[in-house]
N, C-alpha and C positions, 0 to 999 in steps of 0.2 A: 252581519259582518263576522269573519272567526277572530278568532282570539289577537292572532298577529295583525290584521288587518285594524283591530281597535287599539292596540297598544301603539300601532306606526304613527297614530293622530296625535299619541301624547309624547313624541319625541321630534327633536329638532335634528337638523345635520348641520356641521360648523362648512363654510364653503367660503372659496375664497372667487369672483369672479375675474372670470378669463379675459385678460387685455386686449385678447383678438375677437373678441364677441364671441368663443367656443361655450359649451355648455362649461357652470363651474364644477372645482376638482376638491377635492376634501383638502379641508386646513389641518394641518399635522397638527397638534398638541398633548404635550406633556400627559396633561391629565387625564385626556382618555382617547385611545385610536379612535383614528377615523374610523367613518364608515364604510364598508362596502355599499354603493347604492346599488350595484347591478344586484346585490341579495335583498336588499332594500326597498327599494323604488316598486317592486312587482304589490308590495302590500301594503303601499301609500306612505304619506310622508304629511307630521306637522308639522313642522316650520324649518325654515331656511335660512340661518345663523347669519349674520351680515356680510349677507353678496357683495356689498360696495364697501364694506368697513374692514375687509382685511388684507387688502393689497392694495397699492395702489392703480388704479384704472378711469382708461377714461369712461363721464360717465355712459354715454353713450353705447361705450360698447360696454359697460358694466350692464346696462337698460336687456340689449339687447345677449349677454351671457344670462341672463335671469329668465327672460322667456323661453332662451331655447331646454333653460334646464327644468324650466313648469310644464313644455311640450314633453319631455321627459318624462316627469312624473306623472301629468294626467292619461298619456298613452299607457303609462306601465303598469297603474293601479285600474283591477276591475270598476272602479266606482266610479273613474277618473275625477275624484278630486285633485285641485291644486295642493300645493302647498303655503304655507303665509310666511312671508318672509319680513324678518326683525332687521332690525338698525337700531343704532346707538344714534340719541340727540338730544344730546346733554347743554351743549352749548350749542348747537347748530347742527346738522344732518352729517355723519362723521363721514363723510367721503369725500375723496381725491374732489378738490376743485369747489367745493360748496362754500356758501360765507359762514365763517368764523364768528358765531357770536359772542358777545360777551357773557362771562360763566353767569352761573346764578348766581352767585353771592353778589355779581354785581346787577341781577333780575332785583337782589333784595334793597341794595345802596339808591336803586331809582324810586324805588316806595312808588312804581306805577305799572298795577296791575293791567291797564288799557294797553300801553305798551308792550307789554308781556306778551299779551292775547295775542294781537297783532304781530308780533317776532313767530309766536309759535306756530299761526294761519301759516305763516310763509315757510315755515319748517316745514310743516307737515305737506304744503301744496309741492315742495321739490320731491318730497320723498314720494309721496303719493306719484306723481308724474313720470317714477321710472320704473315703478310696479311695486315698491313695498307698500305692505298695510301697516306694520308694527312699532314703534317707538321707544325703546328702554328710559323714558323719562318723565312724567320730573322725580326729582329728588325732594322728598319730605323732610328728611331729617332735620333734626333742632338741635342747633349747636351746643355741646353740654361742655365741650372740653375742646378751646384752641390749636391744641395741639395734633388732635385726630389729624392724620393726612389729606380726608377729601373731606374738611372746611370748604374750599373750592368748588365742590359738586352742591352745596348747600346754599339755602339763600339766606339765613340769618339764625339769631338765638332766639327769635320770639316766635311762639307757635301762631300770633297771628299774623304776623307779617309772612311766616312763611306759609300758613292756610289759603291765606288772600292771593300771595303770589303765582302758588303752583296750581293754583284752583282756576287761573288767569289760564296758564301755559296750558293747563287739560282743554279748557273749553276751546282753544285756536288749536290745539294741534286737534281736536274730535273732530270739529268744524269744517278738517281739509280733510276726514275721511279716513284719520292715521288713529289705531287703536294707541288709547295714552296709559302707563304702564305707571302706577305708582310706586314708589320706592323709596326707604327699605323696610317693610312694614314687619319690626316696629321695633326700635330702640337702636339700630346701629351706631348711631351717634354716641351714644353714651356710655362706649366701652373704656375699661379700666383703665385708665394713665392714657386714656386717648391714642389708643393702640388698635390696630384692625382689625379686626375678630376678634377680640378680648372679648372675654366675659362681660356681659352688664350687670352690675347692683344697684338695682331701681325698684325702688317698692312700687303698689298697685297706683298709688296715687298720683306718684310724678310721673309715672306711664300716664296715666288717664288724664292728668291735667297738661301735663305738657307734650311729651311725645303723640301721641293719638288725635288729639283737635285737629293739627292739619290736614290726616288722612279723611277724619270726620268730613270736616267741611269740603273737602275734595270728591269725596264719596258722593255725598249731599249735591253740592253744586254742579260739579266737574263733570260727574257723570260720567267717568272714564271707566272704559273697558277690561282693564287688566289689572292685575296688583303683583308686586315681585314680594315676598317674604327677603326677610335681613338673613345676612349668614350667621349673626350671633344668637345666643341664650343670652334668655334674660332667668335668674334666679334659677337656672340649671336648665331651663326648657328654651329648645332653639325653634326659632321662630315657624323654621320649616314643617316644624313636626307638630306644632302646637292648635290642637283643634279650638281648643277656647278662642283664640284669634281667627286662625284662617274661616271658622266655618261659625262658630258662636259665635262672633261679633260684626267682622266682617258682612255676614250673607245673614246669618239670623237676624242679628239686631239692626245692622246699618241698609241691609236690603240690595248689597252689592249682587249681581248676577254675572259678572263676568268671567272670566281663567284669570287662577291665580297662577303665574309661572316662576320657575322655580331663578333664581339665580345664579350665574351659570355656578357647574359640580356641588350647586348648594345640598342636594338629595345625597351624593357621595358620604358630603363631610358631615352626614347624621351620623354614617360608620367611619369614614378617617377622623376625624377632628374632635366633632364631641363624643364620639364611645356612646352614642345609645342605640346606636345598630347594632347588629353581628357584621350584616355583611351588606353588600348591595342589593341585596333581595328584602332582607330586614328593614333597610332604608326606604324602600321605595314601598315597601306598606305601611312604614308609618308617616311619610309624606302624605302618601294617597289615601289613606285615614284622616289627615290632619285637616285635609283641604287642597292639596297642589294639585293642578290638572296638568301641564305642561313640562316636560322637563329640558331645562335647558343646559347650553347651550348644542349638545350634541346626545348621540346614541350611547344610554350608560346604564344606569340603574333601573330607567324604565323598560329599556329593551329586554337581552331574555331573561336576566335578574327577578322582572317583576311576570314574564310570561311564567319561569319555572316555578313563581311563588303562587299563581294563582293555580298552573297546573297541581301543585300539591297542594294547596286546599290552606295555603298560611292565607291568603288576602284572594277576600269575596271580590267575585267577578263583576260585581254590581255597584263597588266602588270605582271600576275601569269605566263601567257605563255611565257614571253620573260625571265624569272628567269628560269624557268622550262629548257627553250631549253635551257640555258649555263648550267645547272644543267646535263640534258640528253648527250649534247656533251661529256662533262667533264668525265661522267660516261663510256660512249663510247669510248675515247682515251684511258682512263685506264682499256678497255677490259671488264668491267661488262656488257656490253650488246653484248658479241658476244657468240653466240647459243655454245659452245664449253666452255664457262667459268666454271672455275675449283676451287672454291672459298679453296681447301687446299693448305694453303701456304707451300714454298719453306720448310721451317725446316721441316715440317713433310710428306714427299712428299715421304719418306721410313720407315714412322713410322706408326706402329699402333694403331688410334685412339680410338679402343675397348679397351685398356689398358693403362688408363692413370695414374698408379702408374710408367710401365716403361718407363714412358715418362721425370718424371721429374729427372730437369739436362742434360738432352738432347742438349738444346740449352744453347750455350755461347755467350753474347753479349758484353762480353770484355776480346776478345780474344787479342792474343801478338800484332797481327797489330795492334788492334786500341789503347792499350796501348804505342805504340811504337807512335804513330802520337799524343796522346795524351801528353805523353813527349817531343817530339819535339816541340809542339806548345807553351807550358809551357816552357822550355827554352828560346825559342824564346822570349814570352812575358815577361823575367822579368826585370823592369826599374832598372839600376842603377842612382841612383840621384843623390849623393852626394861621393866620396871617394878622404880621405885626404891621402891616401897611405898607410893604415894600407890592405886594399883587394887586393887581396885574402889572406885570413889569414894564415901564415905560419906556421904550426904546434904549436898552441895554447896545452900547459899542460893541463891548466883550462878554462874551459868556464862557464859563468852565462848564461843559458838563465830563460828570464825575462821577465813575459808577461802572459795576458789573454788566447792566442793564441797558447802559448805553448804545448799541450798537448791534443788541439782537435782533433780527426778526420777530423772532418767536416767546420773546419775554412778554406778550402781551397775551399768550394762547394756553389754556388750560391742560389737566391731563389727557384730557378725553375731548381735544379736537385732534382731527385727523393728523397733520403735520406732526405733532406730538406723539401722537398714539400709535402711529400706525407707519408714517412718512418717517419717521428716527430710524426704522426699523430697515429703510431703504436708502439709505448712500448714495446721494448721487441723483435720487428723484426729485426735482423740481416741485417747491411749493404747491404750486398750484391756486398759490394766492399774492397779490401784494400786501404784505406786511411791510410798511412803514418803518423802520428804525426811530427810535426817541431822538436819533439826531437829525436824519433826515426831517422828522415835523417838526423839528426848532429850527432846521435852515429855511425849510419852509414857510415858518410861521415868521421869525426874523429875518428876513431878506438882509436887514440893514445890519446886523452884526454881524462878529468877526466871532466863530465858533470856534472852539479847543476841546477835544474830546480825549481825556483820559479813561481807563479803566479802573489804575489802582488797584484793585482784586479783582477776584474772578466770585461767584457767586457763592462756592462752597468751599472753595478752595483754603490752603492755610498760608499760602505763601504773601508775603508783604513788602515786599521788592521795589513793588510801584505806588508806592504813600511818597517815597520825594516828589517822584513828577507829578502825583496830584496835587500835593502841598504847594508845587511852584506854579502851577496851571491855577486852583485857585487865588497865590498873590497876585499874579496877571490878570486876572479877573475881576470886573464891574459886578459881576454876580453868579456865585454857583449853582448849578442844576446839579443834586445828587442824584442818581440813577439808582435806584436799590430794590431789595426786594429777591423774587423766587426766581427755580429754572422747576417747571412741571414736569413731572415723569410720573414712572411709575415703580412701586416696590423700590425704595429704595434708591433710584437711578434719578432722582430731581430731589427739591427740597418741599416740594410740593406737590400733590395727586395721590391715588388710592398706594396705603402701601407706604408713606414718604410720612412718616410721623415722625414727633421732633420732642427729646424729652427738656425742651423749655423755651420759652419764646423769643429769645434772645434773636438778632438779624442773623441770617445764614453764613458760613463760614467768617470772615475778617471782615464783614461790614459794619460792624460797630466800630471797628479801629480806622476805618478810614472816615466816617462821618466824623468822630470826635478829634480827626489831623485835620478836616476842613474847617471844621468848630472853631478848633486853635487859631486859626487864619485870621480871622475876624471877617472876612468878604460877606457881604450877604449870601445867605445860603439859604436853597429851598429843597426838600428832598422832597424826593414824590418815588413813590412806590407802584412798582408792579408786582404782584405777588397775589397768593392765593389762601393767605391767611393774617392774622394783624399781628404785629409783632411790637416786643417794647421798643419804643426809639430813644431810651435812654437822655440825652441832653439836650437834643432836637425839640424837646417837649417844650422845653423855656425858653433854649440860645435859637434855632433855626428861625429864619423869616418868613419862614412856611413850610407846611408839609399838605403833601398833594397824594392822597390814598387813592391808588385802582386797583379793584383785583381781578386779575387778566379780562381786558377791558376791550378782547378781539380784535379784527381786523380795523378797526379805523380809532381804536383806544389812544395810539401813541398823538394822531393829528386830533383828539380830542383834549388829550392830557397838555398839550403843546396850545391850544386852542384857550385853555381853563389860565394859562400862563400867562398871553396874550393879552386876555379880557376878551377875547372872540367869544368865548362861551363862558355866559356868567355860572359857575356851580350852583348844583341844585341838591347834590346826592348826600345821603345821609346813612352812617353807619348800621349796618348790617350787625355788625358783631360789635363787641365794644374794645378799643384800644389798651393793654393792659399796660399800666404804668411801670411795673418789673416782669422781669422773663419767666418768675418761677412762681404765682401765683395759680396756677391751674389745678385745679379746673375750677371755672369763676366764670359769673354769665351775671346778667342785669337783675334776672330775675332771683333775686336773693333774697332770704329773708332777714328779719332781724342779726340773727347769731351772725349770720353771713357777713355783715358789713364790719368795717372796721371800728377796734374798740382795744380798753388797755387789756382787755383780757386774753390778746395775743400779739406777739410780736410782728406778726406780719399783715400787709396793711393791702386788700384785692382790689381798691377803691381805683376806679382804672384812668387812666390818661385823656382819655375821652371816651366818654358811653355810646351807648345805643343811641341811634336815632342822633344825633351832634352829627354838624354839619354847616360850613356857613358859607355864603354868599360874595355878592359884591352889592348885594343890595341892601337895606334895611329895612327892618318891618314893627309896628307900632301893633301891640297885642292892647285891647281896652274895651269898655263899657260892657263887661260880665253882666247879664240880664237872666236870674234863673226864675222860670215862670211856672216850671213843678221840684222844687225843693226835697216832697215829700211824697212818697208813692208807695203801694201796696207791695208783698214781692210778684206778685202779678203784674206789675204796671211799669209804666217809665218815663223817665227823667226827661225835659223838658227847659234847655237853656240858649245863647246867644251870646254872642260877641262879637268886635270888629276889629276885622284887621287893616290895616294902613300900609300900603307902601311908602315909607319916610326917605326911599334914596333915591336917586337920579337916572337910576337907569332899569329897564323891565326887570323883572327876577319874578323866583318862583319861595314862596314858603312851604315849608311843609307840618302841614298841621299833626299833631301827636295828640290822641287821647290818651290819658293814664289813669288806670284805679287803683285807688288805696283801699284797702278793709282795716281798719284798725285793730278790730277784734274781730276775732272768730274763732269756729269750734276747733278748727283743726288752722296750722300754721301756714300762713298765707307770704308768697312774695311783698315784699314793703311794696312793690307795687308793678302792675303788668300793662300792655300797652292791649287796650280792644279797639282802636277805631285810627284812623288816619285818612290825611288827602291834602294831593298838590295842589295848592292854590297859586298860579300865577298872575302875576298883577305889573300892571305898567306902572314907570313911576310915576307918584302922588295918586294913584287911585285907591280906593278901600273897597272891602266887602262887609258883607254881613252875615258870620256864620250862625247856621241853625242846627241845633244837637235835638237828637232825640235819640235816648240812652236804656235801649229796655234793660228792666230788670234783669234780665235772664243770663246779663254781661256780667253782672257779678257773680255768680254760678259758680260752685269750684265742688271737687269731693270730698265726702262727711267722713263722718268717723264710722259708719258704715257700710261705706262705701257706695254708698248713690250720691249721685251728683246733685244738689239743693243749691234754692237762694235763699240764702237767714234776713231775716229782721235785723236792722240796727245801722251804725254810722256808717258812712261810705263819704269818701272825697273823688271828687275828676278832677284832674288837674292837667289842664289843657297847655300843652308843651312845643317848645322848640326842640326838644331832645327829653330824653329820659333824666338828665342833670342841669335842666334851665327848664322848669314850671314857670309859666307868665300867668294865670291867670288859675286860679281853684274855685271851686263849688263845694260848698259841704252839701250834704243830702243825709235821706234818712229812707231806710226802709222798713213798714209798718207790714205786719200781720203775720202767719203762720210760716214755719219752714216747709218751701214748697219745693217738692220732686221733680225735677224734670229731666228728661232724656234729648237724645239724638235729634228731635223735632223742635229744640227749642231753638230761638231766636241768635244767628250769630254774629248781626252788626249792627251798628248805630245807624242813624238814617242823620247825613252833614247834607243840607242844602243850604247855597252860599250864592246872596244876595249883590248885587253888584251894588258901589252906592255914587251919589254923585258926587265928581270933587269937587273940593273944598269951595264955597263961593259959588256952587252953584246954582237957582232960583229949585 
């Protein structure tokens, strides 16, 4: 191959497809011109920017603009390789028509990896079936700081809940043949004041202990193809450029062999943003030094930037060919280079393409399965936080609902589903999905009442206009429904998504003013949130009758949340992030240590409103007969315990089991304590189980003061949880013998198996 020919593998073209099934045309953007492909396409093409993710289209004829523009490229290029073509599926496959899932942060509230898996099989089988290979998802990140704007694209503050989850979503989206894209490796999360692209200040440790395990075990397990670099520095070095990561850790020590690809203009902003480039040529040899094979989303830095840098002899030609070869395997596993390849995809595989009026409508990408997985998940994730025993409401006459929220569509839908992302962007285009209104599933769910729907505010807004007629709709009212919570955009343009950061947690625009005129009322009052990050609720914490947490909970969220209301669906889901008791305690996470907690040696108090992992029911669960039958183990060895759990309510429910470790002492400063193991146990009423723990050593593992990762000798407590702030049941143990080393191969879960038992009175 020359020169042009190997450098076309490592660039994408941004395209938007043709509504009428024509070949697609270049998506204009700010940040860097389009492409020309007639200069292009003759010397081959790496990826195909999302076909279906930047207009709206149907998908069919989306299906069928993506093969005529791969007949395109494989005729154009000598080699006739295809091209691979990317999509966004963050919550669900971002194009016109597809199901809406619920975001991650609510992947993380259902604490059910199996689920996940399963959501992400059916993601990746619609994508796959209209000709992409690629997936810009999951998201790793570990929540350090509330306030960041994509909280939402995250599944939680705990590196193992988020390890477990997205190491779920890799194995179902691999499984449907969809290369799974980790992201944002490593530290985005944890920029300054919770601002997007901020600087990170994280030393090696809380990288290594916190931020990094879930790529680890995703690496490990998942087995995923791809990895996106973060757009931040961390300690002056941005992720993009940084060889210690991309190529030392990543592929030396973790044994990843995939394409790293870049984020989109991430290669640029080595020279606009952080100033360690000169120029685009600069940039794109110290990417392609670092580790990046792929640059995305369009032709830029890698194009003639990095041809005229190897022509003059700044960046070896041999760093183009080691990109190129992960670039050409990758392609080769996904079948673009075997002499037989057949670039029409599955949906149109008995259609035909000379007729594309009877094509559209053809394809369904949110058929009853994925609706039906899509409700399930959505049930699963919604928190109950608070109920003083007015929930589930028993046949309410009147209801107020009350609230910005009330009456959107799309209050239920993340930044980064389509209708948001992409559909804002078009006036006048049709959903393409039924979105439920939070009123519509309470006329639903209540047949029998008589419903009053105020606004009150608007979501951001400052005007307060409509507090009388909430105030008088509430005294008419048997019971208030407050509607509150986020509007997802982007940059700025929602209160929530990439871009949409908030300097304090407070509810978005007048929504604390209208919760606390309902308060005033005296009416029973339950707020229940849509939203894509936790906010203080102020009074609601003590006065409300309830508060009902989703964060954007997708297309069947609102008849879920409405469902949870009912008692149709008993809650199961349990806090992802932890609820801050004031607006301005950030950055604050579970994982704290000593100093971290509250004390008189500061005025201000981060101890939050409800924690990690809190969460309750309508069921009750009896936690007893703690049985530890290895107390004491080598740190080679492991722990060895039992207990049973009881359903004590009247109706099925789900518990969810928490593991917690404590280290009392150690060499270096340890979280008071972190969550390693977890599982849904559902149980009918009056039945019990009998859980079995087995706790390797290697759980207590954290990094030394030399930075290798070791288990010490000495006390250790589990404390087996209903949350991170209600321990039922503790074990002290002990670990004997040397401080042992261990790496990337050690052990990263407890083995729970859970015994059914007979009830009560049984022979």
């Amino acid at each position: 191959m020359t020169l042009r020919e190997k450098t076309a593998q490592l660039v994408g073209a941004w395209v938007g497809a043709d509504p009428d099934g024509e070949e697609v045309a270049p998506h204009q953007h700010e940040m860097a011109p389009p492409p020309d492909l007639d200069t292009l396409l003759p010397f081959g093409l790496g990826q195909l920017t999302r076909p279906f993710g930047t207009v709206p289209v149907d998908p069919a004829l989306g299906a069928l603009s993506l093969l005529r523009t791969q007949q395109r490229i494989v005729a154009a290029n000598r080699f006739g390789i295809p091209a691979l073509a990317h999509e966004e599926c963050l919550a669900g496959f971002a194009a016109w028509g597809a199901t809406a899932y619920p975001v991650p942060l609510s992947w993380g509230a259902a604490f059910d990896p199996g689920l996940v898996r399963r959501m992400a099989a059916a993601i990746g089988r619609d994508m796959r079936s209209v000709g992409v290979h690629q997936g810009l998802a999951p998201v790793l990140d570990v929540v350090r700081d509330a306030r960041w704007g994509r909280v939402e694209e995250t599944i939680g503050e705990d590196p193992y809940l988020v390890g477990t989850i997205a190491t779920a979503y890799v194995q179902g989206l691999e499984s449907a043949g969809i290369v799974a894209t980790l992201k944002h490796f490593a530290g985005y999360s944890a920029s300054r004041a919770g601002r997007n692209l901020a600087p990170v200040s994280m030393g090696p440790r809380e990288r290594a202990d916190v931020i990094l395990p879930p790529f680890e075990m995703a690496v490990r397990e998942g087995r995923p193809r791809s990895v996106m670099p973060a757009y931040t520095d961390t300690d002056g070095l941005p992720s993009a450029a940084d060889q210690a990561l991309l190529t030392g850790l990543l592929r030396d020590t973790w044994g990843f062999t995939g394409t790293v690809v870049a984020d989109y203009f991430g290669i640029a902003f080595l020279a606009t943003l952080h100033g360690v480039a000169e120029d685009r040529s600069d940039a794109a040899g110290l990417a392609l030094a670092g580790g990046v094979d792929v640059e995305l989303p369009t032709v830029d830095a890698f194009g003639q930037p990095l041809f005229d840098a190897v022509v003059a002899g700044s960046v070896p030609e041999r760093l183009i060919d080691r990109a190129l070869r992960r670039v050409l395997v990758q392609k080769a596993e996904l079948g673009l280079l075997d002499a037989d390849w057949n670039p029409v995809p599955a949906v149109l595989a008995d259609a035909d393409p000379g007729d594309p009026a009877a094509l559209r409508g053809l394809v369904d990408l949110d058929r009853p399965a994925n609706r039906a997985l899509a409700t399930e998940l959505a049930e699963q994730a919604v928190v109950l936080l608070r109920n003083d025993g007015l929930l589930p409401l028993r046949n309410p006459a009147r209801i107020a609902l009350i609230g910005p929220n009330a009456e959107e569509p799309t209050a239920v839908l993340g930044c980064y589903s389509f209708p948001v992302h992409v559909g804002s962007q078009h006036p006048g285009t049709p959903l393409g999905l039924e979105l439920p209104t939070l009123r519509e599933a309470l006329a639903a769910e209540f047949t029998g009442a008589e419903l009053r729907t105020v606004l009150g505010v608007t979501v951001d807004g400052e005007e307060t206009a409509g507090l009388a007629e909430a105030v008088e709709a509430a005294r008419w009212a048997d019971v208030v429904v407050l509607a509150l919570g986020d509007r997802a955009g982007l940059f700025g343009r929602g209160t929530s998504g990439e871009g949409c950061d908030v300097e304090s947690l407070e509810l978005p625009g007048k929504q604390r003013e209208l919760l606390e005129a309902v308060l005033d009322v005296g009416t029973p009052a339950v707020v229940t949130l849509l939203a894509g990050r936790p906010y203080a609720l102020g009074r609601a914490v003590t006065e409300a009758a309830g508060i009902v947490q989703c964060f954007f909970p997708g297309e069947s969220g609102t008849t879920a949340l409405a469902g949870v209301l009912s008692g149709r669906v008993n809650p199961s889901g349990r806090l992802p992030v932890s609820v801050p008791a004031h607006p301005g305690v950030q950055p604050s996470t579970y994982l704290a240590a000593r100093l971290a907690q509250a004390g008189g040696v500061s005025s201000t108090d981060p101890t939050p409103a409800f924690g990690f992992g809190h969460g309750l029911g309508y069921s009750e669960f009896s936690w007893s007969a703690l049985a530890v039958a290895t107390a004491e183990t080598g740190t080679d060895g492991a722990f060895r315990l039992a207990f049973e759990l009881h359903n004590t309510g009247t109706r099925a429910g789900t518990e969810v089991v928490q593991l917690y470790l404590h280290d009392p002492v150690a060499s270096v400063v340890q979280p008071v304590q972190r969550l390693i193991g977890y599982r849904r146990i559902p149980l009918d009423a009056g039945a019990g189980c009998r859980v079995e723990l087995t706790v390797p050593a290697d759980l207590a593992s954290f990094t030394g003061r030399d930075g290798r990762r070791v288990v010490e000798p000495g006390a250790l407590e589990l404390r087996i949880a209903a949350s991170s702030t209600d321990h039922r049941l503790t074990a002290t143990l002990r670990l004997t013998g040397p401080v042992r080393p261990v790496d990337h191969t050690r052990r990263l879960h407890p083995i729970v198996t859970v015994h059914a038992l007979a009830p009560t009175g049984a022979p």
